[in-house]
N, C-alpha and C positions, 0 to 999 in steps of 0.2 A: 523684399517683402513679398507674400501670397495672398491671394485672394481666395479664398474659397466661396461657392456660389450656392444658396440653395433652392433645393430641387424638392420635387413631392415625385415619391417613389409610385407611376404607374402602373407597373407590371412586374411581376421578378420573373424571368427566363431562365433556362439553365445553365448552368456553368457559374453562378454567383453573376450574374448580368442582371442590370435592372434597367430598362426602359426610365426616364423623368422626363420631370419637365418643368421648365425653368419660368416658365407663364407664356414665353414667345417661342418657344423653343424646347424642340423633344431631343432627349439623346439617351445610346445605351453607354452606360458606366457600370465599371467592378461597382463590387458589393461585401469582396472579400474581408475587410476591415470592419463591418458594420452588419449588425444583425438587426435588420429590418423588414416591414410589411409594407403590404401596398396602404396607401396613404398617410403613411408619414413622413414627416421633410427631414431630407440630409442635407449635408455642409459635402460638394462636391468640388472637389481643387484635382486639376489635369487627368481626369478620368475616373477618380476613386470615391465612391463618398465614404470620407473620412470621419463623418460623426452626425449623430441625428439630432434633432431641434424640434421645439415645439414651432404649431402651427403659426402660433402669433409673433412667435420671434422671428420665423421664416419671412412671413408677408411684411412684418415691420422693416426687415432688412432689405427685401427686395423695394420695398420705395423707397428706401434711402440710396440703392443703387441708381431707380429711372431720378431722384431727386438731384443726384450729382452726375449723372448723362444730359440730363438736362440742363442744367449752370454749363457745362463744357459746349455745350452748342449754340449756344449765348455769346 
């Protein structure tokens, strides 16, 4: 199984390189798969982001990630 994580697209750099950020966390990721602007969120899995999402799907999913980080550390 994959996880993909999403990000909100900061900055696009050249060479297809996008700057995001995951809430806690900045990183640059390909961009080649995905045609995208700065602020909108992608689905990024082992460096690519692989597909874009709306805003409220992104944040809905990232609380379901800190929601099951949080059970696990319980």
């Amino acid at each position: 199984m994959c996880i993909a994580i999403p990000a909100e697209v900061l900055e696009i750099k050249d060479g297809n390189v996008a700057l995001v950020d995951y809430g806690d966390l900045q990183q640059e990721v390909r961009i080649d798969l995905v045609d995208v602007e700065v602020g909108e969120f992608v689905l990024v899995h082992v460096g690519f982001a692989i597909q874009k999402l709306s805003r409220e799907e992104a944040l809905q999913t990232r609380q379901v990630f800190k929601e099951v980080y949080a059970a696990m550390e319980e």
